[in-house]
Every structure is written in C-alpha cells, then in structure tokens.
Backbone of each chain as ProteinMPNN parsed JSONL, in Angstrom:
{"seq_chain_A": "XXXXXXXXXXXXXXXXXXXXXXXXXXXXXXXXXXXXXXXXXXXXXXXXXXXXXXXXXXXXXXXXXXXXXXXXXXXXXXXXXXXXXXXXXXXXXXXXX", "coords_chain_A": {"N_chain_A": [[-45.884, -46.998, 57.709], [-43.601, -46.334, 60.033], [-42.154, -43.619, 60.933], [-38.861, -42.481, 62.443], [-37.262, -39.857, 65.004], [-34.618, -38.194, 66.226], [-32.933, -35.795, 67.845], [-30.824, -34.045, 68.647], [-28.462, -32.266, 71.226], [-25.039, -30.865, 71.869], [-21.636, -32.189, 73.951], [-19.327, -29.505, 74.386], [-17.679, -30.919, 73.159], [-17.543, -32.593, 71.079], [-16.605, -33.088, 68.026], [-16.107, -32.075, 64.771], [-15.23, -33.993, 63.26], [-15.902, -36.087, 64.681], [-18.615, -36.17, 64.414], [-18.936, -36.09, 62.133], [-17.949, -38.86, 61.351], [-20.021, -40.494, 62.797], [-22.179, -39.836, 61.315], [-21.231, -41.074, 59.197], [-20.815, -43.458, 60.115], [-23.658, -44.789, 60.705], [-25.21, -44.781, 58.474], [-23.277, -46.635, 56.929], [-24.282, -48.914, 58.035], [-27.027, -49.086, 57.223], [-27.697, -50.818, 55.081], [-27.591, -53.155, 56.521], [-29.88, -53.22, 57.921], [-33.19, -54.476, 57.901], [-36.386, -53.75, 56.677], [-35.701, -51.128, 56.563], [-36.39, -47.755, 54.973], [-35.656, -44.918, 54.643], [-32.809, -43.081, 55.575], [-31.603, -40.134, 56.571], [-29.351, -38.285, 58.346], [-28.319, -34.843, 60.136], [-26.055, -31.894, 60.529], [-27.855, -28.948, 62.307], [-27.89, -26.064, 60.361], [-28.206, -23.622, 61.011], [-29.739, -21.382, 60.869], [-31.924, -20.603, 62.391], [-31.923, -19.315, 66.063], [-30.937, -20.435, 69.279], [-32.085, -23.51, 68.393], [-31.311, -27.336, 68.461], [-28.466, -29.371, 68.17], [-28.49, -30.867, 66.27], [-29.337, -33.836, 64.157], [-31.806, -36.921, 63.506], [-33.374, -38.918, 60.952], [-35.366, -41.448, 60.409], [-36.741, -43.905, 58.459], [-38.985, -46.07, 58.776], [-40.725, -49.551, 57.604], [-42.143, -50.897, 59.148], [-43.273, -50.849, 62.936], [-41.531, -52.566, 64.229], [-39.2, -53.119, 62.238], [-38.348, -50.808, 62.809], [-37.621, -50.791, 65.629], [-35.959, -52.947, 65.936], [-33.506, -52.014, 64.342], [-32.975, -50.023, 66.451], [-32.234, -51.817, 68.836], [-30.138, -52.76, 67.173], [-27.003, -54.259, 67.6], [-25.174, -53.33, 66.352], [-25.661, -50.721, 66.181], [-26.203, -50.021, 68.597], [-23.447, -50.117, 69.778], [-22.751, -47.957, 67.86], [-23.511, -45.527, 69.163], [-22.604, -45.767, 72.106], [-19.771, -45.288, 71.408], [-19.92, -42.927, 69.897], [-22.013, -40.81, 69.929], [-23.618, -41.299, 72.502], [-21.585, -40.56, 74.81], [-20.807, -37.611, 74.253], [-23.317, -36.207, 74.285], [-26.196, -33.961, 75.436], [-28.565, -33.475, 75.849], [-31.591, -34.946, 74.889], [-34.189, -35.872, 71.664], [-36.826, -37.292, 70.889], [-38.986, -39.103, 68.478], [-41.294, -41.367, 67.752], [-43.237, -41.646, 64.599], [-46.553, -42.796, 62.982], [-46.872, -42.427, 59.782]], "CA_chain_A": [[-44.469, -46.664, 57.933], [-42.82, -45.311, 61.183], [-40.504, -42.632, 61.39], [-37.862, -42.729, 63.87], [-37.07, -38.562, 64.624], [-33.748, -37.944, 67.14], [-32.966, -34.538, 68.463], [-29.129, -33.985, 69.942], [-27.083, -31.464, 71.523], [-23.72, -32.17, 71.566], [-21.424, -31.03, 74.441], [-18.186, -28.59, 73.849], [-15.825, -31.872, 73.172], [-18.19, -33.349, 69.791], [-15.945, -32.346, 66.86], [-16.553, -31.88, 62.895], [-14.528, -35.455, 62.704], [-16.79, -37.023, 65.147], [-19.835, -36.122, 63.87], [-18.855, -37.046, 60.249], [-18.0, -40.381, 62.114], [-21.135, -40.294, 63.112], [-22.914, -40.326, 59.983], [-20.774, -42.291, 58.032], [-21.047, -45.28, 60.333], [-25.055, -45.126, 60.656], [-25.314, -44.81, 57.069], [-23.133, -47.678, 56.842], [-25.572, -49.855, 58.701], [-28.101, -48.942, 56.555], [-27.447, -52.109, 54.575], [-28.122, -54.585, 57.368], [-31.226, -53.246, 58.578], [-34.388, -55.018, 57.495], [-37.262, -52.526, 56.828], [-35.206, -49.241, 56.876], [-36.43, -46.876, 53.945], [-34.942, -43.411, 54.399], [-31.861, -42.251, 56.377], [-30.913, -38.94, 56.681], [-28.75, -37.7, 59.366], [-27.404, -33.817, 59.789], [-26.082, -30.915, 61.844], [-28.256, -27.666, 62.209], [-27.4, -25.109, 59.462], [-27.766, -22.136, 62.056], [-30.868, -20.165, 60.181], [-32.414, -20.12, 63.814], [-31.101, -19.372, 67.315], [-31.819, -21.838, 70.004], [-32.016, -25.325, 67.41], [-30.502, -28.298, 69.187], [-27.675, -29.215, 66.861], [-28.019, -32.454, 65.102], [-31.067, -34.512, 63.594], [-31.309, -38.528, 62.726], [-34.671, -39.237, 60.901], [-35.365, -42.747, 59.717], [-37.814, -43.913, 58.179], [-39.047, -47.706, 58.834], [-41.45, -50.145, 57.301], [-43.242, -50.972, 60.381], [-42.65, -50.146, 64.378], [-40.454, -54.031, 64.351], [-38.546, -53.11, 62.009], [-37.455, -49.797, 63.875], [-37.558, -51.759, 66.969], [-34.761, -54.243, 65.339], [-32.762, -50.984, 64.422], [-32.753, -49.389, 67.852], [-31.4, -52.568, 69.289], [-29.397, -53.561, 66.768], [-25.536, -54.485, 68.34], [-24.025, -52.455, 65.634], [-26.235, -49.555, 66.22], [-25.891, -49.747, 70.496], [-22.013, -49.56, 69.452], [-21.76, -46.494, 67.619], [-24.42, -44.917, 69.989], [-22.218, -45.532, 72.734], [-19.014, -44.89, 71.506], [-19.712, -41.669, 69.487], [-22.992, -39.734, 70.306], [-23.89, -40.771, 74.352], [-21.148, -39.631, 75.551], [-21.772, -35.882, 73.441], [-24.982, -35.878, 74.431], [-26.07, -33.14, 76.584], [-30.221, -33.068, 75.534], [-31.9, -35.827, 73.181], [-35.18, -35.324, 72.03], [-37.115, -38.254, 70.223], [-40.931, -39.475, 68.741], [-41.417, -42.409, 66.713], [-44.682, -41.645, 64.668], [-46.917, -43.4, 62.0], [-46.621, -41.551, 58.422]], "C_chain_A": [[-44.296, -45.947, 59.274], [-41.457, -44.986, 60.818], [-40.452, -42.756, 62.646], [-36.994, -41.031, 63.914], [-36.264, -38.244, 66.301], [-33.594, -36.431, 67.067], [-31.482, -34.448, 69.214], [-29.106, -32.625, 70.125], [-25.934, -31.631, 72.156], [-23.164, -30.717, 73.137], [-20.188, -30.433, 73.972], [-16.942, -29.735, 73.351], [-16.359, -32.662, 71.267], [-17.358, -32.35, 68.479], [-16.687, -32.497, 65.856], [-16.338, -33.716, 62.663], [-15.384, -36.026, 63.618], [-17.684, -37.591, 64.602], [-19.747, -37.027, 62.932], [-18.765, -38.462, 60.176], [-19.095, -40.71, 62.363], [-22.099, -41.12, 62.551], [-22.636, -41.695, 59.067], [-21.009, -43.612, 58.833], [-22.381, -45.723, 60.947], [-25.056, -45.447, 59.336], [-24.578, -46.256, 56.646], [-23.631, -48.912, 57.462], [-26.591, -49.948, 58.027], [-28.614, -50.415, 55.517], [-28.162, -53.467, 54.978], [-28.786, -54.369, 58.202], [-32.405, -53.377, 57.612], [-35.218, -53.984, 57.822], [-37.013, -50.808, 56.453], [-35.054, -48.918, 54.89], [-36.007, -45.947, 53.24], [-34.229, -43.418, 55.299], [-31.214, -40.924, 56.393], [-30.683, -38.252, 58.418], [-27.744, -36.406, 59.097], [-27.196, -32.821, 60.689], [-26.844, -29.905, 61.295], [-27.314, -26.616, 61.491], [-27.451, -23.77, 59.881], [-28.749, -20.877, 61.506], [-31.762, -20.233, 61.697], [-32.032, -20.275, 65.165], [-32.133, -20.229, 68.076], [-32.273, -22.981, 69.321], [-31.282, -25.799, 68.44], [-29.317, -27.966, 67.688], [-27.289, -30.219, 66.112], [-29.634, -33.35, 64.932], [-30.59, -36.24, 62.762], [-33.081, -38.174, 62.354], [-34.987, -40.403, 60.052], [-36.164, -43.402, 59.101], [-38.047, -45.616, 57.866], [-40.791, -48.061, 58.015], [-42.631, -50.436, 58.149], [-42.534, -50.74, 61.776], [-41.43, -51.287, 64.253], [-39.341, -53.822, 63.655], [-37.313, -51.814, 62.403], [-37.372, -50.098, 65.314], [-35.895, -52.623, 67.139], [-33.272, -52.893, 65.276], [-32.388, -50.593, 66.113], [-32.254, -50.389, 68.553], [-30.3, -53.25, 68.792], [-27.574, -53.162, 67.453], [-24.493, -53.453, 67.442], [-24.429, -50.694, 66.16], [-26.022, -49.053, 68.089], [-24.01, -49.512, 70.372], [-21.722, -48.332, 68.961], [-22.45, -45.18, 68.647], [-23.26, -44.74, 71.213], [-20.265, -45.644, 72.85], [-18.873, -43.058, 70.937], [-20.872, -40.683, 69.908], [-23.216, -39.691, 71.74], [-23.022, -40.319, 74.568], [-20.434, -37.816, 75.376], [-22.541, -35.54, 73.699], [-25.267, -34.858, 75.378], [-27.857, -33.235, 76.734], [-30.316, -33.952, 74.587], [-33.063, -35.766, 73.48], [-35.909, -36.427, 70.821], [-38.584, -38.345, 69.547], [-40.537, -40.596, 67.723], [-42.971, -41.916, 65.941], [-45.008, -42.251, 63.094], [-47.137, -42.385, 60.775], [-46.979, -42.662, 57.042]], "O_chain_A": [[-44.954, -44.928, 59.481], [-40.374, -45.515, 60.565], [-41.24, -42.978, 63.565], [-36.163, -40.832, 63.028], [-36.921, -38.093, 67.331], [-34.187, -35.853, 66.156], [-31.28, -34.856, 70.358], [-29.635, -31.843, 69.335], [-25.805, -32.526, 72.991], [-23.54, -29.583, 73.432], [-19.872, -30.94, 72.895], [-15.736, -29.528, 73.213], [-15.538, -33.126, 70.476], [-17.575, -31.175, 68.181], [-17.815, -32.984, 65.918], [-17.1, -34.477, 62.067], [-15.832, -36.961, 62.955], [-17.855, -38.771, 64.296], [-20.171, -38.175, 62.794], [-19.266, -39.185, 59.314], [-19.157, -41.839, 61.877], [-22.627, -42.204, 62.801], [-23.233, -42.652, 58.574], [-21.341, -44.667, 58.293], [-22.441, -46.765, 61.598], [-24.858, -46.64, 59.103], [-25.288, -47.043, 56.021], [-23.089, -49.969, 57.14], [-27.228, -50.992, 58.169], [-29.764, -50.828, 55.369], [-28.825, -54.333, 54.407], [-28.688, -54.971, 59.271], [-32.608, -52.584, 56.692], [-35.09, -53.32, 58.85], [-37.708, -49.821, 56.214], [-34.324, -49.359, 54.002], [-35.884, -45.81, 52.022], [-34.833, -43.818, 56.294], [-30.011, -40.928, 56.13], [-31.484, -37.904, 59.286], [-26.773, -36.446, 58.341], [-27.977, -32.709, 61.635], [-26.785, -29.71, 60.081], [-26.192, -26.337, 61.913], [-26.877, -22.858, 59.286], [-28.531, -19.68, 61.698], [-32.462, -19.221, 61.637], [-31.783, -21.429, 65.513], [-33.294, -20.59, 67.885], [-33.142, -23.524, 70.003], [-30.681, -25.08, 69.238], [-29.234, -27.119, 66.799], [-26.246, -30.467, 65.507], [-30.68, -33.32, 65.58], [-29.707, -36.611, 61.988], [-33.855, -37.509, 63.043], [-34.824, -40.228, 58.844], [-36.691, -43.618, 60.192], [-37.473, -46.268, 56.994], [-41.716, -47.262, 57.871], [-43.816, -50.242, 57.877], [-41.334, -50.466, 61.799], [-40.298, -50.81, 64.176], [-38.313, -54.231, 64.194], [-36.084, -51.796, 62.346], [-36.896, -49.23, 66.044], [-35.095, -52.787, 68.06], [-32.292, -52.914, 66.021], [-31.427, -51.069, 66.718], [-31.44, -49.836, 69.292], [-29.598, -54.045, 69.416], [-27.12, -52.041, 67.68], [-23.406, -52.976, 67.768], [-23.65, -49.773, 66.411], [-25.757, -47.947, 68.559], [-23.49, -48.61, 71.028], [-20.781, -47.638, 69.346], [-21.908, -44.085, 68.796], [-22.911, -43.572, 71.381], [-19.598, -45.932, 73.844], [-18.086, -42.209, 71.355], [-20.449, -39.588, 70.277], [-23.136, -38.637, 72.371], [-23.279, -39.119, 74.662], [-19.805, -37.124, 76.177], [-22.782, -34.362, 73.435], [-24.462, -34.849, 76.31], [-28.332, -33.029, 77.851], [-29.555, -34.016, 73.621], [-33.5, -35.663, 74.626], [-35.394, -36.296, 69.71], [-39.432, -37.631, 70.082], [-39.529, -40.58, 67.017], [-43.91, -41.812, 66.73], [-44.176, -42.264, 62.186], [-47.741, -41.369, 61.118], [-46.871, -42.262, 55.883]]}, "seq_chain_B": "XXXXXXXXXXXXXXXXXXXXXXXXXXXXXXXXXXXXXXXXXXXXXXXXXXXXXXXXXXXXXXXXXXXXXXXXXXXXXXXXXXXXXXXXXXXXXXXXX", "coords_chain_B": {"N_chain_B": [[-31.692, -29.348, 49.596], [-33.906, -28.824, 52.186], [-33.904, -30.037, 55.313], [-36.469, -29.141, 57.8], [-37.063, -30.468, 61.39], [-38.951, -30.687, 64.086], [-39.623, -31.113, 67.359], [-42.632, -31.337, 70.221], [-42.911, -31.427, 73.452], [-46.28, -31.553, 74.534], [-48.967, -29.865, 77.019], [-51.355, -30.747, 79.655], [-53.475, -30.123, 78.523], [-53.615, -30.284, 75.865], [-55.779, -31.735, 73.689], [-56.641, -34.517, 71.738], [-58.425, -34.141, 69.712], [-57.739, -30.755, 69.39], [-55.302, -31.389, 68.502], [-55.527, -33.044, 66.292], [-57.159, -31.486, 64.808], [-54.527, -29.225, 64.634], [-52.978, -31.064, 62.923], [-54.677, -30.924, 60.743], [-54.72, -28.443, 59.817], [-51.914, -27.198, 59.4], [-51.345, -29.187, 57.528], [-53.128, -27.872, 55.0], [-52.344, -25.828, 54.468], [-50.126, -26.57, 53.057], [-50.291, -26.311, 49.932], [-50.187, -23.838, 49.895], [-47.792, -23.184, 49.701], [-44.276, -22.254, 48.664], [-41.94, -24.3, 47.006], [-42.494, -26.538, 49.259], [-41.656, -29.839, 49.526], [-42.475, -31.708, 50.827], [-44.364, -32.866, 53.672], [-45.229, -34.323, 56.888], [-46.94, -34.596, 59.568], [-47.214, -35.978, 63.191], [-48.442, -37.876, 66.035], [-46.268, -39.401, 69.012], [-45.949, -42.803, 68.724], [-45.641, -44.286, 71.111], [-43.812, -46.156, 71.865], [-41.379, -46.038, 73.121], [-40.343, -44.967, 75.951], [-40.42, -42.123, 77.662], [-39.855, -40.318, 75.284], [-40.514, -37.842, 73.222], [-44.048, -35.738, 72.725], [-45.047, -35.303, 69.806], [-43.822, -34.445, 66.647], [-43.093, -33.285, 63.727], [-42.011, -32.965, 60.4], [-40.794, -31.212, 57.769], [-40.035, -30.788, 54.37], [-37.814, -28.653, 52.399], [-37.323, -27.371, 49.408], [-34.934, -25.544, 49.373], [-33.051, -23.392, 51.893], [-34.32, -20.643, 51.666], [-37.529, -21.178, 51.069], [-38.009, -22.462, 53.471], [-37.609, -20.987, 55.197], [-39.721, -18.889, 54.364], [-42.039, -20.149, 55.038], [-41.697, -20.899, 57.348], [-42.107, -17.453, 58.699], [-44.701, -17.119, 57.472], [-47.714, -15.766, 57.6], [-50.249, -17.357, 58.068], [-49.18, -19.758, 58.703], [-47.919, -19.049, 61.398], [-50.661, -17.699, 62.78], [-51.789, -20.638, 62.921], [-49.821, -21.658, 65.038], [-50.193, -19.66, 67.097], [-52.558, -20.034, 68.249], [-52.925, -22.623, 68.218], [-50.733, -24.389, 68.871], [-48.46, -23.021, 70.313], [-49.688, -22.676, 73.034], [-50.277, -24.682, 74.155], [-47.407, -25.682, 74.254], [-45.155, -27.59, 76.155], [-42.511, -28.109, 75.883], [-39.952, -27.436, 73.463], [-38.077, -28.959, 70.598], [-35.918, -27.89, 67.843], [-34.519, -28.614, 64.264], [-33.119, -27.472, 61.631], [-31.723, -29.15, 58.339], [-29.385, -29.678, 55.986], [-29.879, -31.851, 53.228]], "CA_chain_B": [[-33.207, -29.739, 50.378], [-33.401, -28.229, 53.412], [-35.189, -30.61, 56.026], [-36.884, -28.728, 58.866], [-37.555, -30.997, 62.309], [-39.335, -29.725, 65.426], [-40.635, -31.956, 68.474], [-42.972, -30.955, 71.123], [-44.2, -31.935, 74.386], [-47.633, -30.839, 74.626], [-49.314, -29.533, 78.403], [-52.353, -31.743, 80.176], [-54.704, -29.697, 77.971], [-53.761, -30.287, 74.383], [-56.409, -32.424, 73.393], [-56.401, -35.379, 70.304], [-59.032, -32.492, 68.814], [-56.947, -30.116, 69.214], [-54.03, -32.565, 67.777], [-56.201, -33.11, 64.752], [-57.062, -30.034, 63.851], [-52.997, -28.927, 63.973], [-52.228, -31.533, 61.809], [-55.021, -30.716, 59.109], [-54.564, -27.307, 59.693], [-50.861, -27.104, 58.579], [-51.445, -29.878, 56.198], [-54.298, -27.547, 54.594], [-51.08, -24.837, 54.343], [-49.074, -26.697, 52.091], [-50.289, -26.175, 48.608], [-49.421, -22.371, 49.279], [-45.692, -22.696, 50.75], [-43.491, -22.714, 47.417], [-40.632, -24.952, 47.259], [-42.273, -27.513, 49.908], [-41.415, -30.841, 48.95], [-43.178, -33.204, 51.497], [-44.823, -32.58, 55.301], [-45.482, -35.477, 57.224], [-46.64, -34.424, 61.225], [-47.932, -37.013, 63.855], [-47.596, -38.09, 67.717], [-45.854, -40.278, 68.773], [-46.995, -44.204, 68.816], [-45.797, -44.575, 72.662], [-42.815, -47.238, 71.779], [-40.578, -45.817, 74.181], [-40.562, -43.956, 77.696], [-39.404, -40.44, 77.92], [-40.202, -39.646, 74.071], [-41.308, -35.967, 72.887], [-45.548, -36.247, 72.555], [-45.564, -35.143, 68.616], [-43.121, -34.481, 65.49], [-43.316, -32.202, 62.719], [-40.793, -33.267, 58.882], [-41.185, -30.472, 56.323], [-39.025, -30.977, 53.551], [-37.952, -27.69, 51.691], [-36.217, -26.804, 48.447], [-33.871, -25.17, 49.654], [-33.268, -22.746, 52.984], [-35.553, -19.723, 51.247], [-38.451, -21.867, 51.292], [-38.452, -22.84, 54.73], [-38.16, -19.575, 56.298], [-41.322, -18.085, 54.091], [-42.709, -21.204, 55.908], [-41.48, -20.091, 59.081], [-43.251, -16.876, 58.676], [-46.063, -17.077, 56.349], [-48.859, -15.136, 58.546], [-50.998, -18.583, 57.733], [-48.384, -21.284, 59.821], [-47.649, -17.903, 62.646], [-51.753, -18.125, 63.295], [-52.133, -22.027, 62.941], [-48.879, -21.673, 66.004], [-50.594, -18.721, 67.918], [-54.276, -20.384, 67.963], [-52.743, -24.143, 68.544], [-49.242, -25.051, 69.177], [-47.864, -22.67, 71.151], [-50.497, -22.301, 74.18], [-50.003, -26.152, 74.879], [-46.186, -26.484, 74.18], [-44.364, -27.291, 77.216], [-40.824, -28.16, 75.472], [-40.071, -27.572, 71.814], [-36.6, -28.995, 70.125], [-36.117, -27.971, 66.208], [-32.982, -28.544, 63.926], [-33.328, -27.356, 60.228], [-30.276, -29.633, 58.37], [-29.362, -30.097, 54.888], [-30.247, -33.599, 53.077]], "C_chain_B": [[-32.777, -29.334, 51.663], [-34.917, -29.262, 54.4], [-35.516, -29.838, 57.767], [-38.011, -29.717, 59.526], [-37.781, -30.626, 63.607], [-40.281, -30.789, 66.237], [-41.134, -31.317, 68.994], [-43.355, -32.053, 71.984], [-45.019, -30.997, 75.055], [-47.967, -31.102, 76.466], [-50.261, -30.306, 78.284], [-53.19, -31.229, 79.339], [-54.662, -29.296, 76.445], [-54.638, -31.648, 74.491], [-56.041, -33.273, 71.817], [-57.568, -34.307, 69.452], [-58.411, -31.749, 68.224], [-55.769, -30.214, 67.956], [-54.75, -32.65, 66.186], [-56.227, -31.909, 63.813], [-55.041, -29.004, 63.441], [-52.817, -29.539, 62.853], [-52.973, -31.139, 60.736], [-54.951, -29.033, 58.829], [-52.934, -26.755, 58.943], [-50.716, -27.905, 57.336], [-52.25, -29.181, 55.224], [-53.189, -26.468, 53.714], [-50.519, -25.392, 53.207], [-49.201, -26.283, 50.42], [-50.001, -24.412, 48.209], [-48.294, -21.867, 49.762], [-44.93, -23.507, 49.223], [-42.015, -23.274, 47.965], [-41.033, -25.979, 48.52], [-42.612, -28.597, 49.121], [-42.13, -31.88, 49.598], [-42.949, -32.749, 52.863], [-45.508, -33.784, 55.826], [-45.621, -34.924, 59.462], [-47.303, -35.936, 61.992], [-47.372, -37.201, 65.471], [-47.588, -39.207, 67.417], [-46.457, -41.563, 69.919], [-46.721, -45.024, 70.466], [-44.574, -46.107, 72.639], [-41.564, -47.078, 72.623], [-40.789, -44.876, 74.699], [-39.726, -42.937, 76.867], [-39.312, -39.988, 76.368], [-40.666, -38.475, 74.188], [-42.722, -36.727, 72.746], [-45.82, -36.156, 70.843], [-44.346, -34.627, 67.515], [-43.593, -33.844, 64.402], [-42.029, -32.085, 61.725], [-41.118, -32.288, 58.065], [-39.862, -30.778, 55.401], [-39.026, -29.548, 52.431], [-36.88, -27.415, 50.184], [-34.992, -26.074, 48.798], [-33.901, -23.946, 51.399], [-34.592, -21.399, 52.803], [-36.434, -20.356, 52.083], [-38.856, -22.58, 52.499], [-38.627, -21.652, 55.285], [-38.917, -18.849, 55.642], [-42.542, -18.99, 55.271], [-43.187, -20.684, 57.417], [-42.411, -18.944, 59.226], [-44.177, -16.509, 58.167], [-46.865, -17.007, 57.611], [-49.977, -16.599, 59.015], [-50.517, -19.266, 59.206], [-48.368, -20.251, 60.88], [-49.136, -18.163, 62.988], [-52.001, -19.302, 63.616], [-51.005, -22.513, 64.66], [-49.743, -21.067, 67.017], [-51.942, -19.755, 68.568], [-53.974, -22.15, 68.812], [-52.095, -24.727, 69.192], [-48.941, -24.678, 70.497], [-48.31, -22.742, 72.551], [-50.495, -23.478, 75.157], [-48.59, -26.654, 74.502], [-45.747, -26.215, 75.605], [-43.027, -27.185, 76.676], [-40.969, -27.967, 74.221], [-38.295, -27.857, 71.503], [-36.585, -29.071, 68.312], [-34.371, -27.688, 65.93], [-33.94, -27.922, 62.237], [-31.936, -27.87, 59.514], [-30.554, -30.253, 56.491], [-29.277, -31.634, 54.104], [-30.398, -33.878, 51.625]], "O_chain_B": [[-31.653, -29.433, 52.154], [-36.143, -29.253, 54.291], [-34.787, -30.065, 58.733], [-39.126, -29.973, 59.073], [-36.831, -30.236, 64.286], [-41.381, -31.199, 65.867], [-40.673, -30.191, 68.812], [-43.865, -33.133, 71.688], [-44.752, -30.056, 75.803], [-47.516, -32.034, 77.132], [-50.452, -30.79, 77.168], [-54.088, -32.064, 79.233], [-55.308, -28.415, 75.878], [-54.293, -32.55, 75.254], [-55.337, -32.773, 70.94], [-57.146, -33.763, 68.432], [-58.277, -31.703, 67.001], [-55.483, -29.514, 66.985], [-54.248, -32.235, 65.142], [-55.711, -31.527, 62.763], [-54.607, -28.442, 62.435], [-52.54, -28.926, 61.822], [-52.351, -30.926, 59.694], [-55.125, -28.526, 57.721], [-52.936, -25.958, 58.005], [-50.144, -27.514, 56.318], [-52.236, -29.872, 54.206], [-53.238, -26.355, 52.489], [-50.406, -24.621, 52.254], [-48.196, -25.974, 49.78], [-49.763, -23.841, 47.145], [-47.89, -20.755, 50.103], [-44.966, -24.673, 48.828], [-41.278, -22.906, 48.88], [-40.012, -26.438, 49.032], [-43.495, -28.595, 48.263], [-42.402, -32.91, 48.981], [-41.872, -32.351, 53.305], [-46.41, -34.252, 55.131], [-44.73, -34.93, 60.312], [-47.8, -36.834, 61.313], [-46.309, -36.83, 65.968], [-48.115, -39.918, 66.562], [-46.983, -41.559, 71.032], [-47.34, -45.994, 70.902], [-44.689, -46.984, 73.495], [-40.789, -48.024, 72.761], [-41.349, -43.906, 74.188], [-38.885, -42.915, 75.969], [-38.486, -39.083, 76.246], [-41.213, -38.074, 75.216], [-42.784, -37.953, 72.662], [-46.741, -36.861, 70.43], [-43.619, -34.162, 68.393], [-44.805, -33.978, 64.23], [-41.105, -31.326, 62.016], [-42.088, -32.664, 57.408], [-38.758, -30.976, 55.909], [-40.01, -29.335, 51.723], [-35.657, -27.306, 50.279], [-33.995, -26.332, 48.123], [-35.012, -23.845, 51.92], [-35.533, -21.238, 53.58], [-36.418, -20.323, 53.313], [-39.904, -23.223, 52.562], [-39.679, -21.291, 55.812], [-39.033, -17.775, 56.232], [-43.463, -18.585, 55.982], [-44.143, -20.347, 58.117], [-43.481, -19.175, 59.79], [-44.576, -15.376, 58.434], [-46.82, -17.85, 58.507], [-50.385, -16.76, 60.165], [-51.08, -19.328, 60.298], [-49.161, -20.723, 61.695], [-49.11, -19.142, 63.734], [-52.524, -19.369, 64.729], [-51.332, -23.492, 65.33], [-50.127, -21.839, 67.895], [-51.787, -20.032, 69.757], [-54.648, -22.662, 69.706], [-52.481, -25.53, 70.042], [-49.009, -25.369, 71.514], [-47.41, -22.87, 73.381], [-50.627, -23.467, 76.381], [-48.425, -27.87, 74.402], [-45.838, -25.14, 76.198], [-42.367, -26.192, 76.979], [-42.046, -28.269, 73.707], [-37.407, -27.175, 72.016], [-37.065, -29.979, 67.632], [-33.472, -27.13, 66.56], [-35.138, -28.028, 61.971], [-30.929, -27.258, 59.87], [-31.455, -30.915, 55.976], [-28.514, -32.481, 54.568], [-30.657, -35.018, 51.239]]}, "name": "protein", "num_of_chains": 2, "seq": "XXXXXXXXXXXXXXXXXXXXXXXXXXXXXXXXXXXXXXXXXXXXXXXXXXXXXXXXXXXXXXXXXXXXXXXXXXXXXXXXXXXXXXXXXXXXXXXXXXXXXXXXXXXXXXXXXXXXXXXXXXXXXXXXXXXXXXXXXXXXXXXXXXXXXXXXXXXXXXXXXXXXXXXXXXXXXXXXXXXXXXXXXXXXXXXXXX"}
C-alpha cells in the first residue's frame, strides 16, 4: 500500500466554507478512484503552535493507483480551483505502509 | 480519533541506519502509549520532485493520548538521539478523523 500524506497552509482569504468545500468534493471523488482505501482529510485542531493547518492522507493500493488519483481531471479541478490558490506552504511524501 | 501527521526533510547526514533505527525505535514505543490506535512511519518512495524525505501517521484515541505521546520521556529521547539533529524542515498537523 502507498500512502499519499499532504501538508497545507492556507493564506488569510481560505474560509471555513472553502475548506468544507474542500473536503466534501475530494471525498466525493472517492468513488471513482480505482485503488483508493482510506481518505481522511482535516484542519489542525490547534493543540500545538507552529502546525501547518490542514492534512489530506490517502491511502492507495499501489503507487499507480495513487499516480491515477493525483492526475485524475476531477482531482486537478478542485486542486486548482479551491486549495492552489490558498496555498502558501505544501508539504508532501508518498510512502510504502 | 485524533490523527497526528509530521513530515521531515532530513540533512546530508541522516543515514538509511539511522532511518531504520527511528522507525523501529518508535515502533518499539507503541505498546506503551495508551489510546494509540495505529503508527505507520516511512520515507518517501521518490514519485515526485520536491517531496518531504520521510512521514510519520499515529492514530490516537482521542487528543489526551497524543500529547502523552508527544511527551512520553521514551518518544522526547528517540527525537533528541535521532530526529531532531538531522531535521532540516519539519511540517505537523494533528486533525480529527
């Protein structure tokens, strides 16, 4: 299995309603990706200073099928209507688990 | 469930040794951190440029149980001794799931 482990910080314009946008329309993808195991996506709960402030962690079948994800047309859409341009710091690893 | 995620990128002189021994060294930790649910560390498999070097998933019962984590004298040495001396960057979220 590869996990897929994102890292944001958002800048001063990323609302509550974004975010939640956010989620809800990864999560709704979740469906029509081949391979994909676990999704959980969430903002930092603020128990330590200095955290970025948001976390995707995915959890794939093999690297191809998180390969397929990361390019998929639905997924380059909500990427670059709701999180790049929030983004201030992203912080990534893919690793075998 | 409280999921605590923390990247690093490691300096020219963390070694895959080194790397080993972190991971069985915190993995060795878990059977005396109450309330963890599932730890999964690893670097990452080199599938895309400009990635963090390594990844670190704990999964906790609830917020408690991560911050004994946090400082249980145990994981603070296994940091002092390992982590810290070769982190160049570190990005951690802790986010409810």
């Amino acid at each position: 299995m590869i996990r897929h482990v994102v890292l944001f910080t958002w800048d001063e314009e990323m609302t509550d309603e974004l975010e939640r946008q956010f989620v809800a329309e990864l999560t709704a993808l979740g469906p029509e990706l081949k391979g994909l195991r676990a999704y959980h996506a969430g903002r930092d709960v603020g128990l330590v200073e200095g955290n970025f402030d948001f976390a995707v962690v995915a959890d794939f079948e093999d690297a191809a099928s998180y390969l397929a994800y990361r390019d998929h047309p639905g997924h380059q859409d909500i990427i670059a209507r709701l999180s790049r341009p929030h983004t201030k710091t992203r912080a990534a690893v893919q690793y075998e688990f």
